[in-house]
C-alpha positions as CSV (number, residue, x, y, z in Angstrom):
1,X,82.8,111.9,72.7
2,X,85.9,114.4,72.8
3,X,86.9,113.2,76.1
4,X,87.2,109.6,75.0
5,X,89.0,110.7,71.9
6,X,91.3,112.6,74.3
7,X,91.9,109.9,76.3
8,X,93.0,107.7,73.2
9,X,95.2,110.2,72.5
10,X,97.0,110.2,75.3
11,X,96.9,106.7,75.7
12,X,98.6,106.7,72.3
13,X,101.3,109.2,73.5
14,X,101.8,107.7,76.1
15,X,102.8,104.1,74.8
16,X,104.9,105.7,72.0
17,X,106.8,107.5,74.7
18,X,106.6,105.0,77.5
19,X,106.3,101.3,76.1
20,X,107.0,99.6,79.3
21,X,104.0,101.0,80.5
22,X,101.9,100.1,77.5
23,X,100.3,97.1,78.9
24,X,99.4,98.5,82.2
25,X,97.5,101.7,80.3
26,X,96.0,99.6,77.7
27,X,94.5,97.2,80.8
28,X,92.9,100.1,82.5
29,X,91.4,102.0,79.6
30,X,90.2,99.3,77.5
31,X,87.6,98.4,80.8
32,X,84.9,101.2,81.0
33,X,83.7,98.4,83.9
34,X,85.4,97.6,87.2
35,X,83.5,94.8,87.3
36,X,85.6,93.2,84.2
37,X,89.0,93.7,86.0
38,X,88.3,91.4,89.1
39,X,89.7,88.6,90.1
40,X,88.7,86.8,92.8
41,X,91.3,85.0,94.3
42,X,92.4,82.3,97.5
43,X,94.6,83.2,99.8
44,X,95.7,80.9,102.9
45,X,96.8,82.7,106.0
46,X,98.9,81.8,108.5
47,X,96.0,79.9,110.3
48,X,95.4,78.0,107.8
49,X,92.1,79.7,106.7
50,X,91.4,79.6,103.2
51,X,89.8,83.2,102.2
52,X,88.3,84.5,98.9
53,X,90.0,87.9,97.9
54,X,89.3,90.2,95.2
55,X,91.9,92.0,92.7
56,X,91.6,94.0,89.8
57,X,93.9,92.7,86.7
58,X,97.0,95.2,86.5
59,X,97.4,95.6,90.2
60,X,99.4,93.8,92.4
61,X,98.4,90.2,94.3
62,X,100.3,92.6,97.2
63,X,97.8,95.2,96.9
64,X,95.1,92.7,96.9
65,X,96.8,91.1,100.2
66,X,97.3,94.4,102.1
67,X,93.5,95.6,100.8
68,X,92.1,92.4,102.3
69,X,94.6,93.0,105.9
70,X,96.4,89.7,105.2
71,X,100.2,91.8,104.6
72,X,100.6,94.6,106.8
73,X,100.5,97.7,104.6
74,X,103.1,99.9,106.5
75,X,105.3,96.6,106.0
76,X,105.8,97.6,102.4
77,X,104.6,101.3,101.1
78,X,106.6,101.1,97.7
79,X,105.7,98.4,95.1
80,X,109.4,98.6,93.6
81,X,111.8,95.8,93.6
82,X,114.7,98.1,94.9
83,X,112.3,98.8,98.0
84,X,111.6,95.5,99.0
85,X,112.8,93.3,102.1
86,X,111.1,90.0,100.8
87,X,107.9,91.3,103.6
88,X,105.8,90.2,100.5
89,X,106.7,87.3,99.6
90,X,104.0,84.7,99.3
91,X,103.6,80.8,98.1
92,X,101.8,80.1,94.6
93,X,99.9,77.0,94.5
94,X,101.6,74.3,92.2
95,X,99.4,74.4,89.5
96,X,99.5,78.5,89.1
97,X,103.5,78.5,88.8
98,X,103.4,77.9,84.7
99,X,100.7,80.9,84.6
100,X,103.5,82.8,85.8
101,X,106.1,84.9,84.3
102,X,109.0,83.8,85.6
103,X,110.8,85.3,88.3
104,X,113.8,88.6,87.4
105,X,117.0,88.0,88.3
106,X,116.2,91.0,90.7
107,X,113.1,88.9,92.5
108,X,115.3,85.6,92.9
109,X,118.1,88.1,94.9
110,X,115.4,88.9,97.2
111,X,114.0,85.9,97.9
112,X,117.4,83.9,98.3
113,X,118.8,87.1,100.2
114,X,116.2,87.2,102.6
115,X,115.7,83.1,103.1
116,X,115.8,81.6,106.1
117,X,117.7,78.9,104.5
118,X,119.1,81.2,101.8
119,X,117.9,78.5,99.4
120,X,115.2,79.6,96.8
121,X,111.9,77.9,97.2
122,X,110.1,77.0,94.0
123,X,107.0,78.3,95.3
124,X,108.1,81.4,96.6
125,X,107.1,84.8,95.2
126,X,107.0,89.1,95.9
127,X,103.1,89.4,95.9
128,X,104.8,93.0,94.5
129,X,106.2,91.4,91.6
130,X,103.3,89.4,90.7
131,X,100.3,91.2,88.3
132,X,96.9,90.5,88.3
133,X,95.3,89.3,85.0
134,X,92.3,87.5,84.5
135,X,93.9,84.1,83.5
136,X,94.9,84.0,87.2
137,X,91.1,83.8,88.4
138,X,90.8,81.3,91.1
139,X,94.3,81.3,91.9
140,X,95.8,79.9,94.8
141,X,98.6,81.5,97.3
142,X,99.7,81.4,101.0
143,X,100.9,83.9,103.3
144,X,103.4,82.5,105.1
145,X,104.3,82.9,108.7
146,X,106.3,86.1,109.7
147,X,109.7,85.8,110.5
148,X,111.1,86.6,113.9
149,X,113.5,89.6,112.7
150,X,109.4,91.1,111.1
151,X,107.7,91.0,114.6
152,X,107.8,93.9,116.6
């Protein structure tokens, strides 16, 4: 009982101090149960393969990609928008987009930056800007195909 008080203490310190952070801390603690954080997911690699994958709501869809070896993991260590080269960046079905938050100005420059076409597709996403939450069950994304300046 005094560990769980001690916890909600924190907790409570912590969102006071850190409110940013409040709705990450308050989606891990209020789960005593992995089991009620997962979301099972599709994801459609570049073969066209439709696989199930599983997340756990306030992580990443990119750490769900690199757990289930569709994203190389070395390809992106830091889950920061500063770090990132756009080696994340995934399609959302249609029907998911309005789920969404919508994109940071910071995700857009990304995206456009590292473009083929330096034109922003609707569908695009950073599977390290997108956070898991049980709303998105079932949800739908594709992984596209490498480009040539990622292929060793």
């Amino acid at each position: 009982m005094a560990i769980s008080q001690s916890i909600k203490k924190l907790t409570a310190q912590l969102h006071h101090r850190l409110p940013s952070l409040s709705p990450t801390i308050r989606s891990t603690t209020t789960s005593a149960k992995v089991s009620d954080r997962i979301v099972k997911l599709f994801a459609v690699d570049v073969e066209g393969k439709k696989r199930e994958i599983i997340g756990l709501s306030g992580h990443t869809l990119l750490k769900s990609l690199t757990n289930s070896g569709l994203i190389d993991p070395e390809s992106h260590r830091l889950e920061e928008i500063d770090a990132c080269s756009a080696e994340c960046e995934v399609r959302i079905a249609q029907e998911w987009l309005e789920k969404l938050p919508p994109r940071s100005y910071d995700e857009e420059f990304v995206l456009k930056k590292y473009s083929r076409a330096r034109v922003l597709n609707k569908h695009a996403r950073l599977g390290c800007q997108v956070v898991l939450q049980k709303d998105l069950q079932g949800m739908v994304v594709a992984v596209p195909e490498p480009k040539a300046w990622d292929i060793p």
